[in-house]
N, C-alpha and C positions, 0 to 999 in steps of 0.2 A: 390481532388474530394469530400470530405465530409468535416464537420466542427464539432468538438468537441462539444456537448450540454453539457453546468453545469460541465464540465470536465476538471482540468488542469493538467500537469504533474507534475507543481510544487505542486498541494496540497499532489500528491503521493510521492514526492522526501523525500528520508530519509536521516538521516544527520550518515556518513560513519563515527566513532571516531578511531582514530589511534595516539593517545596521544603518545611519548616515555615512560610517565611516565608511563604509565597504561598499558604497552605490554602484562602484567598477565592476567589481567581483562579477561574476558570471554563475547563480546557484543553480548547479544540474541535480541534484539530489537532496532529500533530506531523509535520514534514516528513522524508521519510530525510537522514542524513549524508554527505554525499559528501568524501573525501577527496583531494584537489587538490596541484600542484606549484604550485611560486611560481619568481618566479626569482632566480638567486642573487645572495647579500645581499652588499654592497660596505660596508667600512669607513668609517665617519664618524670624521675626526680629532676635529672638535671637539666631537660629540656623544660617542666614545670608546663608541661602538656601532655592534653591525650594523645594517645598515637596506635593507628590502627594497619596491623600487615594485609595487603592487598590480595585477594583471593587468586589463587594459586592458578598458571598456565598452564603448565606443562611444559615452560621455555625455559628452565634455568640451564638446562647441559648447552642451550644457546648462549646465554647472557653469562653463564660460569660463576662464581660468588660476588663478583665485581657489584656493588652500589654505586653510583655517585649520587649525588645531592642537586636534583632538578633546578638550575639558577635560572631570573629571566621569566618565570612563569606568566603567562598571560591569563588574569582574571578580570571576567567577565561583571560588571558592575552594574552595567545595562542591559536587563532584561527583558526591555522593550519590544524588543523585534524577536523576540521566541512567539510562537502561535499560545493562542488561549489553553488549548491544552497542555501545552509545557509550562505555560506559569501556573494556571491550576494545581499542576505536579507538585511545583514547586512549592507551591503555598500550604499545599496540604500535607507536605512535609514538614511544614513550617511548626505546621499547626500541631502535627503529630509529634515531633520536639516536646514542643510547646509542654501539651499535656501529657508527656511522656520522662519528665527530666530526671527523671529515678532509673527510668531503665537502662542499663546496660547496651540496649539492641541499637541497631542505626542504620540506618539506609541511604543509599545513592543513587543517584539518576545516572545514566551514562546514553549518550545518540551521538551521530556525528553527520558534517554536511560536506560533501564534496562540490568546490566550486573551481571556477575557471579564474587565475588571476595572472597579471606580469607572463605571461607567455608560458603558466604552469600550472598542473593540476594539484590542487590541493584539498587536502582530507582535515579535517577539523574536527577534533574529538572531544568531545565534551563529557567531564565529571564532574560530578557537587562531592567537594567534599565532605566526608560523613565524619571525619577528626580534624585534628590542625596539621597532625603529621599523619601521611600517608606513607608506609614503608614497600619497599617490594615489589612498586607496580613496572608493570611491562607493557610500553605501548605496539613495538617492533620491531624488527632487524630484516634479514636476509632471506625470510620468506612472505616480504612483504607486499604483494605485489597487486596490482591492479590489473586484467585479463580482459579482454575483447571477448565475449564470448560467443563472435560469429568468425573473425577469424583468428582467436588463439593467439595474439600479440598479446605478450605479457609487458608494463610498463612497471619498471621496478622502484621502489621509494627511494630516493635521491637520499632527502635528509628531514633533518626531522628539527620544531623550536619547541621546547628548546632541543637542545641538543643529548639527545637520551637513545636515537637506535640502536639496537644491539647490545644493551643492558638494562640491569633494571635499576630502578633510580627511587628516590626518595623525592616527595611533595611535602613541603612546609611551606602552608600560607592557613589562614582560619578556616577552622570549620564552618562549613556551608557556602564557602566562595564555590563559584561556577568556573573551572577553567579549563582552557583553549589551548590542545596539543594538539599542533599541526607538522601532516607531514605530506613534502612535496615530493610529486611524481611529474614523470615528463608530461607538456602536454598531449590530451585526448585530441584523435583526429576530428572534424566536425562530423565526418561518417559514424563517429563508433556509437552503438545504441544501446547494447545491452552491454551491462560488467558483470563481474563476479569481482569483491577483496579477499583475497587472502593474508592470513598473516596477521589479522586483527584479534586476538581471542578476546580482549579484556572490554571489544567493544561486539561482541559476539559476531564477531566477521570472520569465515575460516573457508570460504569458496561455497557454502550452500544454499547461498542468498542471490539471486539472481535480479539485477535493477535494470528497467529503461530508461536510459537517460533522453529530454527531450531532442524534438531534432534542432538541430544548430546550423544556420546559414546566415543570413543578411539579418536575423533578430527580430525580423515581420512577426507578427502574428498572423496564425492561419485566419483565411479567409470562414464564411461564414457558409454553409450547403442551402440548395433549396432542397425540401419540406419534400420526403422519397415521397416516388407516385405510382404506389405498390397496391393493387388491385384489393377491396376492402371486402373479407369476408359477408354472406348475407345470408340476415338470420331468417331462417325458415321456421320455428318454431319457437315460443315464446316461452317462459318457463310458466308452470302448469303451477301455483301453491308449494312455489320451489322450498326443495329441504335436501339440502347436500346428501342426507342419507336415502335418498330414493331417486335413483337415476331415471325414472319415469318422469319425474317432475323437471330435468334438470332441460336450458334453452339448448336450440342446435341452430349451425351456421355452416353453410356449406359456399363452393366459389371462393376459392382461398388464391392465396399468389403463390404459386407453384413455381419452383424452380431446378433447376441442374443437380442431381446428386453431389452432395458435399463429402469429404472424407473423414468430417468430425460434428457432431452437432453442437459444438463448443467454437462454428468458426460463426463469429458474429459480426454485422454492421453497425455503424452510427453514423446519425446524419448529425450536425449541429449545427441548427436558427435561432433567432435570435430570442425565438417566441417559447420554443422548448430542444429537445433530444430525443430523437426518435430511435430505436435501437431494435434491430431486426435479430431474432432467433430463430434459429432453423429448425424446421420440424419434419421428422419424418413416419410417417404413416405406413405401421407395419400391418394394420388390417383398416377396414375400409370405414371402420367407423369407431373413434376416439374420441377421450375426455380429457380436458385439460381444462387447466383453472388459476386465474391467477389474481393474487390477493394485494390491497392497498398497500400493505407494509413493505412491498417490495421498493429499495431503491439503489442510487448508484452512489458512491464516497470516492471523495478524489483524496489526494495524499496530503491533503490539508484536514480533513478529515469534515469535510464538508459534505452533506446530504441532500441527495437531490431525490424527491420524492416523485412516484409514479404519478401522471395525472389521468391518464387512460391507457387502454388497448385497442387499435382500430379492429371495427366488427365484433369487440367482446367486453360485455357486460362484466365490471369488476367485483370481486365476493362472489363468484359462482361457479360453479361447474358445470362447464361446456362441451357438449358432445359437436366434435368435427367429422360432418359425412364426406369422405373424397374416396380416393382410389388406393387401395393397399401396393404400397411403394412408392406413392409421391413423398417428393422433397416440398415443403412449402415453409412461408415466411408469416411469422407473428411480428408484428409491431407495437412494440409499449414506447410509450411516450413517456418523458420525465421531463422534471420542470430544464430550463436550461442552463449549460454549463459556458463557465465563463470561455474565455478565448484562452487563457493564458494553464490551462489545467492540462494537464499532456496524458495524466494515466491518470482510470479510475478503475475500479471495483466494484462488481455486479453483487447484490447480496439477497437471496430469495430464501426469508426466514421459515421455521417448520410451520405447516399451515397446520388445522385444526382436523383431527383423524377425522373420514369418513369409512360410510360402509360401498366397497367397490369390488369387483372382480380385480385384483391386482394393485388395490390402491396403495399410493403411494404419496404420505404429504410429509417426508423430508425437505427441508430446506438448500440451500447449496452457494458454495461462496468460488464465483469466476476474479482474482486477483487481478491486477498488476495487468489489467487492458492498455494494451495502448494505443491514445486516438486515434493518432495520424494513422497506424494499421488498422484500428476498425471503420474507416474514413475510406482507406483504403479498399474495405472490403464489401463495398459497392457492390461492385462488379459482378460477386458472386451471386448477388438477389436479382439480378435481372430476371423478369417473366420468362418461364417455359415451357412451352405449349405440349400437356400430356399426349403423348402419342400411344397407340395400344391397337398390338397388332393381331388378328382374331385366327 
C-alpha cells in the first residue's frame, strides 16, 4: 500500500563482524557501506599495472606533497563475517566487473566498524580496491578525532596500521582485495553513548553523523519487559461499506490511554517480550474528533538491516481509517505491535511508508522515517505513558 521515498534498507543495513579472529573485540558500531565511482585507471608502464588517484579531500595543505608507499597492509580474504548485504555488494560488483570488462568506469565499496580492543578504541576502515594501485588516498591526521557528543570530550587518533596519518599514501595490493586501515584512539568511557568522527572524509565522516553506541557494563543482555498495560481503545462504531474516500463509512473508537502532555510527539516507548515489541506513539488531539490510520507496511529495521513487521494495533483495525472521539487537547498513547526484537539489537529505525491518497479535510498520507532509536532510551521511556486521568475544569 505505500512506496518508500529517498529511503532504502540497504543504505540502513550494517555490516554484522563476527571474525573468529577477533572473538575479543568488543563491536560498538557498524557504519552503512556506500558504494562510490573512482576515476578511470591509466596504465603504468613500469609498474605493468592499473593505477587509479584517489578522489580528492581537500587535505593536501595537511598532508603537503609528501606520498609514501602504504607497507604492511591488512587484506581481508574472509569475507565471512560481513552481513548479507555487504557481500551481496560485493558480489554484485563482482558481477558488474564481470560484464563490464571494457569499461573504463569502476567502483568501490568503503564502511568502517569501531570496536573496543587491548584497552583501545579502534576504527577499522574498510576499501575494495577498484585498481591494483591506489594513489593519493587519505585516511587521517590531526583532525581526527572521536567526540562525546554529551559531554564534548574529544579523544584524538593516536596512530594509525599501517602507519599513513598525516599524509597521503599509495595502496598496492590487487584489484578487488578488501582492506583493513585501522586507527586507534584512546579508550571510550563505558558511560559514552553518542559520538560524532571527525577527520574522516574518505570514509564520509566529517562531525555530521551522529551514532549511539550500545550501553557497556558487565556485557548482560538486557533483561526482557512485561507486555505495557495501557488502557485499549473501544470501538464504538463499526465501519459502514468502508471506503477510505468517505469518512462516513470510516470505524470510530473512543476510551483511549491518555496521558501527561509531552514536549515532542517524536518521544516514544518500547516494550520488549519475547512474544513481540510493543511501541507506544503519542498523540495529541487538537480538536475532539480525529482520524488516523495506520497501514501493514509499516515496520522497524535494526542496523543490521533486519525487519521487523507490524503485527497489530491495540483497539485499531489495520488498512483503515480511524476516526478517535476524545477531548481536544488530550495527550494519548497508540500501541503497534511488531514482531519481536532480538535482545542483542540496541538501535532501530521506525519507517511509516507513503500510504495511498485519500479524500479528507486536511489529509495527509506522507510517510515518515524516525532513525537511530535507541532502546534502552525508548525502554526508558516508560514512564512517560503512564495513565492520566483528564481533568476539565468548567
Amino acid at each position: 500500500m505505500r512506496t518508500l521515498r529517498l529511503f532504502t534498507a540497504a543504505m540502513l543495513a550494517m555490516m554484522l563482524m563476527q571474525v573468529q579472529a577477533q572473538k575479543k573485540s568488543n563491536v560498538l558500531y557498524e557504519s552503512p557501506n556506500y558504494v562510490i565511482g573512482t576515476e578511470t585507471p591509466t596504465w603504468d608502464e613500469t609498474l605493468q599495472k592499473n593505477v587509479i588517484k584517489a578522489r580528492p579531500t581537500e587535505n593536501g595543505w595537511v598532508g603537503g606533497n609528501k606520498i609514501v608507499n602504504a607497507t604492511d597492509v591488512n587484506i581481508v580474504n574472509d569475507t565471512s563475517f560481513l552481513s548479507k548485504h555487504v557481500q551481496e555488494s560485493l558480489k554484485q560488483g563482482d558481477i558488474w566487473k564481470n560484464q563490464n570488462k571494457d569499461s573504463k568506469n569502476r567502483l568501490t565499496t568503503i564502511f568502517w566498524r569501531l570496536t573496543e580492543e587491548k584497552n583501545q578504541t579502534l576504527l577499522h576502515c574498510y576499501f575494495l580496491m577498484a585498481a591494483d594501485v591506489m594513489t593519493g588516498m587519505w585516511l587521517g591526521g590531526d583532525e581526527t578525532y572521536i567526540v562525546d557528543q554529551e559531554t564534548g570530550i574529544h579523544y584524538k587518533a593516536r596512530k594509525a596500521t599501517p602507519d599513513v596519518l598525516g599524509t597521503h599514501f599509495t595502496v598496492n595490493v590487487p584489484e578487488g582485495s578488501l582492506i583493513d586501515l585501522t586507527i586507534a584512539f584512546p579508550p571510550l568511557p563505558k558511560t559514552t553513548r553518542k559520538i560524532a568522527i571527525y577527520g574522516l572524509p574518505s570514509w564520509m565522516e566529517w562531525g555530521q553523523n551522529v551514532v549511539t553506541l550500545p550501553r557497556r557494563g558487565d556485557g548482560k543482555k538486557s533483561e526482557y519487559d512485561a507486555a505495557p498495560n495501557l488502557r485499549v481503545p473501544r470501538l464504538v462504531k463499526d465501519p459502514e461499506n468502508y471506503d477510505k474516500d468517505n469518512h462516513q463509512s470510516w470505524p470510530c473508537v473512543t476510551n483511549v490511554h491518555t496521558i501527561k502532555p509531552l514536549k515532542s510527539e517524536q518521544i516514544y516507548a518500547l516494550w520488549r517480550t519475547p512474544e513481540a515489541t510493543y511501541m507506544a506513539i503519542p498523540r495529541n488531539h487538537n480538536w475532539n474528533r480525529e482520524y488516523y490510520g495506520i497501514d501493514d507496511t509499516i515496520f522497524l529495521i535494526d542496523n543490521n538491516g533486519n525487519r521487523y513487521k507490524i503485527k497489530s494495533v491495540q483497539g485499531f483495525p489495520l488498512n483503515k481509517i480511524v476516526w478517535v472521539e476524545e477531548t481536544a487537547g488530550d495527550w494519548w498513547a497508540q500501541v503497534l505491535v511488531f514482531e519481536p526484537l532480538p535482545l542483542d539489537v540496541n538501535t532501530i529505525h521506525y519507517i511509516v511508508p507513503d500510504s495511498k491518497p485519500f479524500k479528507a479535510w486536511g489529509a495527509n498520507w506522507k510517510g515518515k522515517q524516525v532513525t537511530d532509536l535507541d532502546v534502552e532510551e525508548l525502554r526508558d521511556n516508560q514512564k512517560y505513558f503512564e495513565y492520566f486521568e483528564r481533568v476539565v475544569v468548567e
